[in-house]
C-alpha positions in Angstrom: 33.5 -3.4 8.8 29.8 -2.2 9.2 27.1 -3.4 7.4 24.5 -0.9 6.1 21.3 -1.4 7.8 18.4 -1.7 5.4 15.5 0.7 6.0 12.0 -1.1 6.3 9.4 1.9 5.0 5.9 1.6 6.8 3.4 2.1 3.6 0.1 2.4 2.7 -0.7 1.0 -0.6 -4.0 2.5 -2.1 -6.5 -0.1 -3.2 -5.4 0.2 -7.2 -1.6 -0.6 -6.4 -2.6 -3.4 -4.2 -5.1 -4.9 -6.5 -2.7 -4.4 -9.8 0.2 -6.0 -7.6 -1.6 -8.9 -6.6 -3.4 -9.6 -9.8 -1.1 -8.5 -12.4 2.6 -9.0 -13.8 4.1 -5.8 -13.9 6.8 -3.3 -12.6 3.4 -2.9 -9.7 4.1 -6.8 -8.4 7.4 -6.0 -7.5 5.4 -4.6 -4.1 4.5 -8.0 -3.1 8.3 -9.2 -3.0 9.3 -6.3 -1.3 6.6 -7.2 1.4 7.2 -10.7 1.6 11.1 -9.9 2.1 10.5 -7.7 4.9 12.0 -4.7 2.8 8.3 -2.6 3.5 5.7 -2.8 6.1 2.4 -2.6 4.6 -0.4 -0.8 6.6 -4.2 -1.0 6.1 -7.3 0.1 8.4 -10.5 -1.6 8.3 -11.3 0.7 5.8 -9.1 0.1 3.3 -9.3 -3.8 4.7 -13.1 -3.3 3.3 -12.2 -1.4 -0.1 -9.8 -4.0 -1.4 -11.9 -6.7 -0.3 -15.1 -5.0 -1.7 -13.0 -4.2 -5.7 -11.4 -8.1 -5.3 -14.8 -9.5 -6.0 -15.4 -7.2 -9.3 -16.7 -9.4 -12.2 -14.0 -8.0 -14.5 -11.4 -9.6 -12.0 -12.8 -13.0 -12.0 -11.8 -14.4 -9.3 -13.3 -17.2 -7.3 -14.2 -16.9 -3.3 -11.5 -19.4 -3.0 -8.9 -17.2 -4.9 -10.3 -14.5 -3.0 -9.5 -16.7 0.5 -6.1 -17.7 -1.3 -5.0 -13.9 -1.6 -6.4 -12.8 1.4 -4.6 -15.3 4.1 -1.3 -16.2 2.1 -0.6 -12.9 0.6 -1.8 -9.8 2.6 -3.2 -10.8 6.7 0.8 -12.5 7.5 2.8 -9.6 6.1 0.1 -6.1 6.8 -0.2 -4.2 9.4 -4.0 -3.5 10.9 -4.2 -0.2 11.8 -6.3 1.3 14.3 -7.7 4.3 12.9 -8.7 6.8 15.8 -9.0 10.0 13.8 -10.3 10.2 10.5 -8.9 12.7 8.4 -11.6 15.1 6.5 -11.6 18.0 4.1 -8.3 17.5 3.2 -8.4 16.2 -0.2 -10.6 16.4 -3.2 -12.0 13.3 -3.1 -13.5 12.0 0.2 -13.3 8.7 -0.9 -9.5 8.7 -0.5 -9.8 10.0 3.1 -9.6 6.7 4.1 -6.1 6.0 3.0 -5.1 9.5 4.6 -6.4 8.4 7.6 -4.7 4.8 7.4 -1.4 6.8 6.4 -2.1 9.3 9.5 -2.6 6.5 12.0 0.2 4.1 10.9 2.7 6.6 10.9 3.5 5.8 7.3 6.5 6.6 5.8 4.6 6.3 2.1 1.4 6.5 0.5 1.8 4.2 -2.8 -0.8 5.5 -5.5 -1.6 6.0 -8.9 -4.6 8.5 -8.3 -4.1 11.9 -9.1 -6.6 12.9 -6.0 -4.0 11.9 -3.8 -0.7 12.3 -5.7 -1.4 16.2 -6.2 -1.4 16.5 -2.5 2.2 15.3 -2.6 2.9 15.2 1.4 0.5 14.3 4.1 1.8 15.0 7.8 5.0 13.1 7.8 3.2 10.4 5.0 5.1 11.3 1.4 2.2 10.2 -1.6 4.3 9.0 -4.5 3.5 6.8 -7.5 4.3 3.2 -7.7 7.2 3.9 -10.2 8.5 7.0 -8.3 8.5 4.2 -5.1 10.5 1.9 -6.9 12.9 4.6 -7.9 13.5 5.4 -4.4 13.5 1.6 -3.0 16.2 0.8 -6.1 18.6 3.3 -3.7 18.1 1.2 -0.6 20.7 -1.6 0.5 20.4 -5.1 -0.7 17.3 -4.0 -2.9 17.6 -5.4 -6.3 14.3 -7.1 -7.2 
């Protein structure tokens, strides 16, 4: 009879999550199978664009400007979403720094804002954006149709 129709979730990944599911093995790097399936839209702004960019060229991560390039153009540009950010958001959490993903969330319509940090997670809902952890993500994503990866 009728298929189920799976549901594609617009996210925003904060730069952590995106960086740990790139880089590392991990119940996190399940994210980049989920984008490359088409099972989530990823969303960034320039400004998160910047902040990944900016943390991917930390010493500690090692990584070559040729890695860097790798990532970049195979892994995130075909499957994200560049978002236009017309409004930033201010004053609403207590951290400015994380505005930024707020704001990406905000203008992307997201469905989810994917983070570890506590700044963000306490705030729990953001307009129509809900701020879950990577794990409590998964959880949710395990429920959808034909997701079993």
């Amino acid at each position: 009879m009728g298929q189920k129709k799976v549901l594609v979730h617009r996210v925003v990944l904060n730069t952590n999550v995106l960086v740990s599911a790139l880089l590392f093995r991990g119940p996190v790097s399940k994210f980049v199978n989920l984008w490359k399936l088409g099972r989530i839209k990823p969303a960034v702004s320039l400004a998160t664009f910047q902040e990944f960019k900016k943390v991917l060229i930390y010493p500690k991560f090692a990584l070559t400007q040729e890695e860097i390039l790798f990532l970049l153009e195979e892994d995130v540009l075909p499957y994200f979403e560049i978002i236009n950010v017309q409004q930033e958001v201010k004053g609403i959490c207590r951290d400015p720094r994380d505005h930024i993903f707020l704001s990406c969330a905000s203008a992307a319509g997201a469905d989810f804002l994917v983070t570890g940090d506590e700044d963000l997670l306490i705030l729990k809902k953001f307009q129509k954006t809900r701020i879950l952890t990577p794990s409590d993500f998964m959880t949710l994503q395990a429920d959808n149709v034909g997701f079993n990866s």
